[in-house]
N, C-alpha and C positions, 0 to 999 in steps of 0.2 A: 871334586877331585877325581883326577885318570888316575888310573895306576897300570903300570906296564915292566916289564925286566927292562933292565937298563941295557945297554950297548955292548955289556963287558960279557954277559950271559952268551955263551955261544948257542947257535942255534939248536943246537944239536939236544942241547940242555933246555933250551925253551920248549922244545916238541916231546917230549917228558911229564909236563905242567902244563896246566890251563891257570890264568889269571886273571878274573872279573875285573875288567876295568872299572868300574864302580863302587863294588864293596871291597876290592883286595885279598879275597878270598883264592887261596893257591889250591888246586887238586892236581893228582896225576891225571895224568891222559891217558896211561896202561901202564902195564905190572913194571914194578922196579925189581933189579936182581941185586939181592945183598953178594952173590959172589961176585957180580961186575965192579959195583961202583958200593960204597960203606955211608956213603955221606955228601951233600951236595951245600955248595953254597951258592944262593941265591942273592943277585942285586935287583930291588925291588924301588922302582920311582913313583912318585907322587907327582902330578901336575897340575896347578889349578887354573881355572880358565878365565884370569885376567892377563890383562894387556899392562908391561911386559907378561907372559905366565911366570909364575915362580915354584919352583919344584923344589923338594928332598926327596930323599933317599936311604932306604935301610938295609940291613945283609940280613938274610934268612937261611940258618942251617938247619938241613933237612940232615934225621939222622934215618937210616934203613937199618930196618928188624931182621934179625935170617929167622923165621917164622920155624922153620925146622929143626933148630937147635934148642 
């Protein structure tokens, strides 16, 4: 199985997260600010590499901490 954000994740939200196409593991790629943004929702694909491929799909909500409160 790939795993990759699906189409509907804008970019802008993809360069935020890195996503291990292998294991599916999400990390950020640099600091999140709980006064910008509270909460993220993530579409997350699965694809396996038969012929046709057959894929699913999950949502993943991120929720952000304000670490200073």
């Amino acid at each position: 199985l790939f795993f990759s954000f699906t189409d509907t994740v804008s970019p802008k939200i993809q360069d935020l997260f890195l996503i291990d196409r292998k294991s599916g593991e999400i990390r950020t790629a640099g600091e999140l600010d709980f006064e910008d943004v509270q909460a993220y929702d993530l579409e997350i694909e699965a694809k396996d590499q038969g012929w046709p491929p057959l894929s699913g799909h999950c949502r993943v909500e991120l929720e952000v901490l304000d670490v200073n409160d």
